[in-house]
C-alpha positions as CSV (number, residue, x, y, z in Angstrom):
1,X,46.2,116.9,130.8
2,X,45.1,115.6,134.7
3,X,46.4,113.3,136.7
4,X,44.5,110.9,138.9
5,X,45.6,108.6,141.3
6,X,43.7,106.3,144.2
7,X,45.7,106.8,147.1
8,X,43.7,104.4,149.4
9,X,46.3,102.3,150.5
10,X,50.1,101.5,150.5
11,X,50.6,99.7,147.4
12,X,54.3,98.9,148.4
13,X,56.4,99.2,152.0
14,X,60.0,98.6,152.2
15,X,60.5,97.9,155.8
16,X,64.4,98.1,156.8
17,X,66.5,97.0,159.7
18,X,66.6,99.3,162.0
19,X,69.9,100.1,164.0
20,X,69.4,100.2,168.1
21,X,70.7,104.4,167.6
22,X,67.6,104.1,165.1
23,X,65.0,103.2,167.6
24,X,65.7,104.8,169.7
25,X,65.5,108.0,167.9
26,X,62.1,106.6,166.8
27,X,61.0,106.3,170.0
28,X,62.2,109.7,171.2
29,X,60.1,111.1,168.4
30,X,56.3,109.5,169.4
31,X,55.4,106.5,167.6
32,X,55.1,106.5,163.9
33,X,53.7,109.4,161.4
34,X,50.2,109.9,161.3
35,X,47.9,113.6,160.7
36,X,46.7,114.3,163.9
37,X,45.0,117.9,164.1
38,X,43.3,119.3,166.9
39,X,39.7,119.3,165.9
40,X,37.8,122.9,165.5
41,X,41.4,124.8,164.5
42,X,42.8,125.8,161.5
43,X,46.0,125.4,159.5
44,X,47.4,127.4,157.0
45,X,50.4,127.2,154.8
46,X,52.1,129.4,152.6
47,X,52.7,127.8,148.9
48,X,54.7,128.6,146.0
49,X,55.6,127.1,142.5
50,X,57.9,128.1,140.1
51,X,58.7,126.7,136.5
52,X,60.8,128.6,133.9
53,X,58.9,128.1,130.5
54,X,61.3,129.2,127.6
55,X,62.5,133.6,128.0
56,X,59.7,133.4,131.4
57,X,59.5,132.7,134.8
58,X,56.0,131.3,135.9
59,X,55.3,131.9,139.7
60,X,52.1,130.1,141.3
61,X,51.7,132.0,144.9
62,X,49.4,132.2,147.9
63,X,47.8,130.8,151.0
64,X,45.6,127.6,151.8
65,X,43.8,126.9,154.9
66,X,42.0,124.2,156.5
67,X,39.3,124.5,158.9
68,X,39.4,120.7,161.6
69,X,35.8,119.5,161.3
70,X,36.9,116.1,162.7
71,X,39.8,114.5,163.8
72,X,38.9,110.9,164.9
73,X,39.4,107.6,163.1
74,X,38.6,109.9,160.1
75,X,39.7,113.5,159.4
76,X,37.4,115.7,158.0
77,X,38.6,119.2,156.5
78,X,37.2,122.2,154.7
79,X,39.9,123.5,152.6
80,X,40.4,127.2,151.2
81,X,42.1,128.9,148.8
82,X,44.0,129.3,145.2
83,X,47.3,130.5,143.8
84,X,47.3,133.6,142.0
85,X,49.7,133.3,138.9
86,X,52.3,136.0,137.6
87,X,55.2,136.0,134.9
88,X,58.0,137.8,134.2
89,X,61.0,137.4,132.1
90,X,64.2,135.8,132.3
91,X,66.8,138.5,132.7
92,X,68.0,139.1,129.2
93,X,65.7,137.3,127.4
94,X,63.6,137.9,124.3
95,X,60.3,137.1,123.5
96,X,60.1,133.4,121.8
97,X,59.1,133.6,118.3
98,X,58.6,131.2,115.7
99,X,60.5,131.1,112.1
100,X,58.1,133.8,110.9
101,X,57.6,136.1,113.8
102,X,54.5,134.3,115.6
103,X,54.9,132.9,119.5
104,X,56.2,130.0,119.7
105,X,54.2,127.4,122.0
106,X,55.6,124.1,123.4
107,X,53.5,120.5,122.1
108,X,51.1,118.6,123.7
109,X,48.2,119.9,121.9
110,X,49.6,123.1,121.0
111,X,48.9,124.5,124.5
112,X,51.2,122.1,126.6
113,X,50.5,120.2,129.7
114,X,50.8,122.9,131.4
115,X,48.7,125.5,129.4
116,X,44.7,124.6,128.0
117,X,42.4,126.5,127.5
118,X,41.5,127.5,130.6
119,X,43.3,128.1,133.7
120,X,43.6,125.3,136.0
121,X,41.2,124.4,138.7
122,X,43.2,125.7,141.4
123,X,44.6,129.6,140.0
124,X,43.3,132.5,140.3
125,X,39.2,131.8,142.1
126,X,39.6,130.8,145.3
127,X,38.4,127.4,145.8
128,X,36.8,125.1,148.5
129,X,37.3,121.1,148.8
130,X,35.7,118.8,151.5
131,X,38.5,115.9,152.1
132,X,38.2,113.3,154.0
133,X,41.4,111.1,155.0
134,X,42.5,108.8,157.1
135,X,45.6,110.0,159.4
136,X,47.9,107.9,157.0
137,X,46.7,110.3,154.4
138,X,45.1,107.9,152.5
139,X,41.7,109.8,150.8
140,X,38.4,108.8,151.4
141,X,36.3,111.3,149.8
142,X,37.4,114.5,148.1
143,X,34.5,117.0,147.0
144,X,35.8,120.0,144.5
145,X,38.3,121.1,142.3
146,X,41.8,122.8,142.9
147,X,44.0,121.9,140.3
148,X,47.0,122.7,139.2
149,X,49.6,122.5,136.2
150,X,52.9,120.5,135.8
151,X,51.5,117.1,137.1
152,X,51.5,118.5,140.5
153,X,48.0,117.5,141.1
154,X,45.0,119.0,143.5
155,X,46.2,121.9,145.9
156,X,44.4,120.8,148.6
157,X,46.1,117.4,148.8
158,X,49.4,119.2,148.8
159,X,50.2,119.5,152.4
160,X,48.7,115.6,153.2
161,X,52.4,112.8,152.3
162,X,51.5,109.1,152.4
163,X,52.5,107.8,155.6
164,X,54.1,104.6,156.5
165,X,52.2,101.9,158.6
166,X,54.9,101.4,161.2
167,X,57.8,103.2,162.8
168,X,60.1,103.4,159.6
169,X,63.0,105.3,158.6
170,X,62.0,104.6,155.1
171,X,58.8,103.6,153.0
172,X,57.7,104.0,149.3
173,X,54.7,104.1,147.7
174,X,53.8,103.0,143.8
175,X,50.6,103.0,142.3
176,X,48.6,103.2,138.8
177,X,47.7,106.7,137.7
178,X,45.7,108.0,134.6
179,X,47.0,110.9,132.2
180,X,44.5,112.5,130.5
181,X,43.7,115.0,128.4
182,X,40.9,117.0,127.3
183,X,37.6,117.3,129.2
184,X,36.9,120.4,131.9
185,X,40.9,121.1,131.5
186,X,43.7,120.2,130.2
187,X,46.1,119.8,133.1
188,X,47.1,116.8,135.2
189,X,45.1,116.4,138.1
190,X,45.2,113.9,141.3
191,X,41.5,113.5,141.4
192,X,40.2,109.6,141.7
193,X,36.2,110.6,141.6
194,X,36.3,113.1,138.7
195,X,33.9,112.7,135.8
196,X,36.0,111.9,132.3
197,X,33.7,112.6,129.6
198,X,35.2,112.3,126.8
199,X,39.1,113.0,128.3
200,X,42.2,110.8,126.6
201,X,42.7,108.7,129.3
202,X,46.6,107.5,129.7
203,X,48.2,104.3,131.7
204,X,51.5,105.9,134.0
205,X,53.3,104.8,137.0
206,X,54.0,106.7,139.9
207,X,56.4,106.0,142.8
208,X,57.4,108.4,146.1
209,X,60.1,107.4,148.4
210,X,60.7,108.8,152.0
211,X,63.8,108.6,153.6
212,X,65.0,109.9,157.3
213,X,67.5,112.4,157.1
214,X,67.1,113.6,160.8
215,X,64.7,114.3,164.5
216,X,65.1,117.6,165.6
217,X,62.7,118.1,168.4
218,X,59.4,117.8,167.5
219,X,60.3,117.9,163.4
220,X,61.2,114.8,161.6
221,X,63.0,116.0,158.0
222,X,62.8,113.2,155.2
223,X,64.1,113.4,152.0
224,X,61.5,112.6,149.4
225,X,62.0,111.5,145.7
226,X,59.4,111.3,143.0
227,X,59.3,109.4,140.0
228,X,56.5,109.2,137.4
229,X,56.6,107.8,134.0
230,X,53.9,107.4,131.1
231,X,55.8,105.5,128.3
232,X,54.9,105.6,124.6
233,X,55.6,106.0,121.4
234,X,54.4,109.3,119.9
235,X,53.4,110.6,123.6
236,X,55.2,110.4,126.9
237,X,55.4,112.4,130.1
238,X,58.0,111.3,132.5
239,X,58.8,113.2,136.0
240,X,62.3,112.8,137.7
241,X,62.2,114.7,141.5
242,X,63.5,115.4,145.1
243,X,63.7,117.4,147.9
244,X,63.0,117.6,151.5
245,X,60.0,117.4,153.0
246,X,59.6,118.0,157.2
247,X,56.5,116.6,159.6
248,X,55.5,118.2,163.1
249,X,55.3,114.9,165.2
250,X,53.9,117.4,168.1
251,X,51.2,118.4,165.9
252,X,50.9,115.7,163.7
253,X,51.3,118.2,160.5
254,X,53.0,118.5,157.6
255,X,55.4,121.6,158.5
256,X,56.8,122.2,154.9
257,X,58.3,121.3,151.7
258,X,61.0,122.2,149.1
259,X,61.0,120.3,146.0
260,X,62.6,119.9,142.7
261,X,61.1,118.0,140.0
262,X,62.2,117.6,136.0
263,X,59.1,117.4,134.1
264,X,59.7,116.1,130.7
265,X,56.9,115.9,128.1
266,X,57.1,114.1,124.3
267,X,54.7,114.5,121.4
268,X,55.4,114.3,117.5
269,X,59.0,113.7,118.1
270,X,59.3,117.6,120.2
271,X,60.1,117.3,124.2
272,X,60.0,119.5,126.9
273,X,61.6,119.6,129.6
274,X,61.1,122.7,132.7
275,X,62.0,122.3,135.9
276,X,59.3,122.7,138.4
277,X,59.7,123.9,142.1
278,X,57.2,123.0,144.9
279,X,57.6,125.0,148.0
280,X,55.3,125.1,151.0
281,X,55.2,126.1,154.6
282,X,52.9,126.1,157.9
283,X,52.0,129.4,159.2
284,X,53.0,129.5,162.6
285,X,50.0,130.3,165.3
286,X,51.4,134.3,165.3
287,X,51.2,134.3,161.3
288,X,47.7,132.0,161.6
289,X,46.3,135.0,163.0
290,X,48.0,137.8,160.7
291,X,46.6,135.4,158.2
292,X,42.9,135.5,159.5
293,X,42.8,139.0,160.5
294,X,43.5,139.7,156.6
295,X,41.4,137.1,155.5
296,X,38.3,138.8,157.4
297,X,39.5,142.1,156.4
298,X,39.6,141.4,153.1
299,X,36.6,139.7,153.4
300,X,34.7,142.8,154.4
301,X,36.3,144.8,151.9
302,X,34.9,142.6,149.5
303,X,31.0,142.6,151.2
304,X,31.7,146.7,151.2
305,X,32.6,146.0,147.4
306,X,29.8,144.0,146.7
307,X,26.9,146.4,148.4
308,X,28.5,149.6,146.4
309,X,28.5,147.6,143.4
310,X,25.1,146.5,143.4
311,X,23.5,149.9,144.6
312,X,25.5,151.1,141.4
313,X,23.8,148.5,139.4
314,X,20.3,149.9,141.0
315,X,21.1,153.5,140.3
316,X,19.5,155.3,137.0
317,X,21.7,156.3,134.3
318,X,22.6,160.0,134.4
319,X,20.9,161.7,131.5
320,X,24.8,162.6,130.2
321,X,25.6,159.3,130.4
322,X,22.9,157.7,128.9
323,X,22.5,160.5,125.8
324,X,26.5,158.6,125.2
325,X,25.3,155.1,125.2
326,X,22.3,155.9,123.2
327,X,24.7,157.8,120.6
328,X,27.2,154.9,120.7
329,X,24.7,152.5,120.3
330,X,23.6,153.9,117.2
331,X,27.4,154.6,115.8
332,X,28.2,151.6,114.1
333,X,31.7,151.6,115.4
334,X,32.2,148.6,116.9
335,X,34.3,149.6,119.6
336,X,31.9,152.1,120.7
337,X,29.0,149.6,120.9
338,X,30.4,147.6,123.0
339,X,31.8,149.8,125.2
340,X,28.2,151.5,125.8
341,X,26.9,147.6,126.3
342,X,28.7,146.7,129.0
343,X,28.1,150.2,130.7
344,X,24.5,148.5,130.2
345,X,25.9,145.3,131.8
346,X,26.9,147.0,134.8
347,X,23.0,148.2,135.5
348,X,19.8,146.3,136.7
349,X,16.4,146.7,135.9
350,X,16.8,149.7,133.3
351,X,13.8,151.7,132.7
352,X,14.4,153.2,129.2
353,X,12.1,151.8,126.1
354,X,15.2,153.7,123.2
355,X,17.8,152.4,125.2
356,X,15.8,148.7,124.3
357,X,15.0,149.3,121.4
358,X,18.6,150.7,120.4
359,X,20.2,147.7,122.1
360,X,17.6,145.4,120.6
361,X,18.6,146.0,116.6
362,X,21.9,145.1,117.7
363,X,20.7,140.9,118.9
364,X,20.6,140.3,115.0
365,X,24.3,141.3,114.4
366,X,26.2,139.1,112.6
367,X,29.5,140.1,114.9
368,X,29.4,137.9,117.6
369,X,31.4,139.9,119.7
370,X,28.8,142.5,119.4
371,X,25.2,140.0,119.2
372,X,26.1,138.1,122.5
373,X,26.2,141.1,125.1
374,X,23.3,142.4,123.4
375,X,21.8,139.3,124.5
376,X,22.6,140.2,128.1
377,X,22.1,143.9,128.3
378,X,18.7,142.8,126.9
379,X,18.2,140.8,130.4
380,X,19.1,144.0,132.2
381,X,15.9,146.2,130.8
382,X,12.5,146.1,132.9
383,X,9.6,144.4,131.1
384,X,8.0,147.3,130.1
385,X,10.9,148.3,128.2
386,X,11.9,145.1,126.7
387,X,8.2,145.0,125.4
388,X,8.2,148.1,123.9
389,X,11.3,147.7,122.2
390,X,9.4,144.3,121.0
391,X,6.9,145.9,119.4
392,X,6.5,148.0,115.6
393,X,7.7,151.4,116.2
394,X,3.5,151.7,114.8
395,X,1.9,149.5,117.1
396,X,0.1,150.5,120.3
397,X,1.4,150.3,123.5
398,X,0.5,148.0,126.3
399,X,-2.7,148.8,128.1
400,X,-0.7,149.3,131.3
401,X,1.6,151.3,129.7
402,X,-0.5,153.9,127.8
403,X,-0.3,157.9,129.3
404,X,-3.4,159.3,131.0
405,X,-5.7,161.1,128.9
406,X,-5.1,164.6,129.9
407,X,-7.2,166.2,132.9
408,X,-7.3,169.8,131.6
409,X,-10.8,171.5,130.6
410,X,-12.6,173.3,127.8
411,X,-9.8,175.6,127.2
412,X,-7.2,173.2,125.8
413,X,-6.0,173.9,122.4
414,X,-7.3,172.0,119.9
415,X,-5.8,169.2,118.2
416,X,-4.3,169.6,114.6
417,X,-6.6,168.0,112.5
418,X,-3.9,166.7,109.2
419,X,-2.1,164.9,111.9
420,X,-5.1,163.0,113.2
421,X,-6.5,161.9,110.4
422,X,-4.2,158.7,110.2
423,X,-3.6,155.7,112.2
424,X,-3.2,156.7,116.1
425,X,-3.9,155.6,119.3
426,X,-7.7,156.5,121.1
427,X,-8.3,155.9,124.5
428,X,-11.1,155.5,127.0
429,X,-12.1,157.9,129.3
430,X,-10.9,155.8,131.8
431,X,-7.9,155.1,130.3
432,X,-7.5,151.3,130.6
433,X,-9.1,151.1,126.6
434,X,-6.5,151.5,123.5
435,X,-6.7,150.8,120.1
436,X,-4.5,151.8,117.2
437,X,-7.0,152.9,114.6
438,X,-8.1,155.6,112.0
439,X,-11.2,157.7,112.3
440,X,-13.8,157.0,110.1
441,X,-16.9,158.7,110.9
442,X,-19.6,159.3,112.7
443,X,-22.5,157.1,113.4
444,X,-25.4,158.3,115.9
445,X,-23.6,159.4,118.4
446,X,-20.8,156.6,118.2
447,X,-17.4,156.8,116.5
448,X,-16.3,154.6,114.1
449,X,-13.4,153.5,113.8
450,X,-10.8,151.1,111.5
451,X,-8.9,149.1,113.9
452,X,-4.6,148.7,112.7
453,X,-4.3,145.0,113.5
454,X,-7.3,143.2,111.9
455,X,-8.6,146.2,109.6
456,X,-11.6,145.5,111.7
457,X,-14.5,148.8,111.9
458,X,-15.9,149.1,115.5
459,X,-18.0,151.9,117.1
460,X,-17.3,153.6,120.2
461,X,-20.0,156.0,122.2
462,X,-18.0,159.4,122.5
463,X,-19.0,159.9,125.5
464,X,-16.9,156.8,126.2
465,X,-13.5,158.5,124.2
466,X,-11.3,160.6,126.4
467,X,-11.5,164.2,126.8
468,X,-8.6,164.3,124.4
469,X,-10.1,162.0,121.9
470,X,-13.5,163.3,121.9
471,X,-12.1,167.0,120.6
472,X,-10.2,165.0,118.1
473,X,-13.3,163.1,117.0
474,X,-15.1,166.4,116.4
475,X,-12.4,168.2,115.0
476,X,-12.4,165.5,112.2
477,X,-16.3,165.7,112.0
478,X,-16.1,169.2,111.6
479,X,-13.4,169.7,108.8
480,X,-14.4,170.8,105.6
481,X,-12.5,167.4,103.7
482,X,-12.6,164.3,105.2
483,X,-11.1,161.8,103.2
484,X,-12.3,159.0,105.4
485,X,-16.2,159.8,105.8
């Protein structure tokens, strides 16, 4: 399931009456809230989530940044990053099982609102979104994907509140969202220009309220209470939160949040209910530079990676090596086979016509675990090879990929004649001429010969055969039986 919502305006303000000890607090602390970064920095923050899902803890953890293109009327960021995911179990726990053994999983869809079958946008891959908002927060554009489960929304919106219009000790905001489910995940996402295709698309309300709990120099601390509900019948998702959540006047920044929400989700008469925890912090300028000197460290570990990995892909197979995946390919055992395909995987540009052709009886097979990256090693062999291995084991070669006709003289041991006398392949003297034929004779001083692939007779000078091929020619002539004369 995703959540959307268009957060381009206030859609309700509660203006109170302020006390005169009230204004002038307000006044100490700058005007009213509004994202101000200095233009050409960065900000990072640290984030993580964690929801308890039956005997197991689910942790969401890592770092975003933003890189300040602009800062006018308009803000313009480039946001980076993802939350790496890990799990562990509850402290006396035991694995959840069904009545006859099998894992029990929670509803919606069998996989939950916070499972699918694929990891949401914004775990694991690092990701990067364009925003643009105004420095209420209210979104403009947003370009990209960083999603993430239990209705929380997109990542890189986390950090960025709705701010109130005036000076106020306390606002709220309601508006329409859509619940869906289905399409390029199955998570709730906050994401007002995403394509639906053919998503379950939802009605819900959502509300956030702000209230003042205290200036301290330059930070502001409100607490902040979240509401969203999606009645209906058969299907409902309802969200019942609050926490504290603390803005850098100075700055003009979000400096952190600590959140707890009850998610609650119905289908077919089964709820859910896990209690989700939203945590974030700003990096201060000394741990903004910790965090960049890693981030360029890692990132030259991974260009290091990346070059010894692909001059590994370049490299030729060791003859041991290969002799294994040759023998593997061939063993029928499944596990085997694949394990000497992906070794294949790992290569480019392979040079080896049996290593084709071994990996090319295997594109037919019926397993699909076995057909489909014999399909991509194929991709991995050089032309040449994926042509030969194309071709009848009896069929000639390519022109450009016949052998020289050998270069030695007189003295060169004649050819055996019982093995000649069938289909083979005769060459030019120059050795750009091939045909796959059987010797039939002598006319004049041409030989004829019964080309393989049409059955066609042609003649051929010997003086135009190759050195090899003319000794063969009159070895034939000059057998005592020749069954093709």
């Amino acid at each position: 399931m995703q959540k959307r919502c268009f957060r381009t305006g206030l859609a309700r303000v509660i203006v109170p009456a302020f006390s005169v000890l009230l204004i002038h607090q307000v006044a100490m602390a700058s005007g009213p809230l509004r994202y101000r970064p200095k233009q050409d920095t960065t900000i990072a923050y640290e984030v993580e989530i964690t929801a308890p899902i039956a005997s197991t803890i689910e942790t969401y953890k890592g770092t975003i940044s933003y890189e300040v293109a602009a800062a006018d009327q308009l803000l313009k960021l480039k946001f980076s990053g993802g939350l790496g995911k890990s799990t562990k179990r509850k402290p006396g726990a035991s694995p959840d099982r069904g009545m006859f053994g099998p894992p029990a999983f929670p509803p919606m869809g069998r996989m939950g609102p916070f499972g699918g079958p694929r990891m949401p946008s914004g775990v694991g891959m690092q990701r990067t979104n364009l925003l643009t908002l105004t420095p209420r927060g209210e979104i403009r554009t947003l370009q990209g994907e960083s999603q993430l489960p239990f209705v929380i929304g997109n990542l890189s919106l986390l950090p960025f509140e709705p701010l109130p219009e005036k000076n106020q000790k306390t606002w709220t905001v309601s508006s329409g969202v859509s619940l869906s489910e289905g399409g390029s995940s199955s998570h709730f996402r906050m994401h007002p220009f995403l394509d639906r295709g053919q998503e379950k698309i939802t009605a819900a309300n959502e509300t956030t309220s702000f209230a003042l709990e205290s200036n301290k120099g330059d930070l502001s601390t409100f607490r902040k209470t979240y509401q969203l509900h999606s009645p209906g019948d058969a299907e409902s998702v309802n969200i019942n939160g609050n926490g504290r959540w603390t803005f850098n006047r100075r700055l003009g920044l979000s400096e952190s949040l600590d959140c707890t929400w009850n998610l609650s989700v119905k289908e077919e008469n089964v709820s859910v209910d896990i209690p989700v925890t939203i945590k974030y912090r700003r990096l201060s300028d000394e741990q903004l530079a910790q965090f960049e000197k890693e981030r360029k460290e890692k990132e030259e570990r991974s260009r290091e990676e990346a070059k010894r990995r692909e001059a590994e892909r370049k490299k030729p197979l060791e003859e041991g090596d290969r002799r294994q995946i040759l023998e593997d390919l061939g063993s029928g055992e499944r596990s085997k086979i694949r394990r000497a395909l992906h070794k294949i995987l790992r290569k480019e540009n392979i040079e080896d016509e049996d290593l084709a052709r071994a990996v090319k009886k295997l594109v037919d097979s019926s397993d699909t675990g076995t057909r489909i990256p014999a399909e991509m090693a194929m991709d991995k062999f050089s032309s040449k090879s994926k042509a030969a291995a194309s071709r009848p084991s009896d069929s000639p070669p390519a022109r450009s990929e016949l052998p020289r006709p050998d270069a030695g003289g007189g003295g060169q041991q004649r050819p055996d004649v019982a093995s000649a006398r069938g289909y083979r392949v005769w060459t030019d003297d120059s050795g750009t001429f091939a045909v796959m034929a059987k010797f039939l004779g002598f006319e004049g001083d041409n030989v004829r010969l019964k080309r393989k692939q049409d059955d066609e007779v042609i003649k051929v000078p010997l003086a135009r055969l190759s050195e090899k091929d003319r000794q063969v020619a009159e070895s034939l002539r000059n057998a005592t039986t020749n069954p093709f004369d």
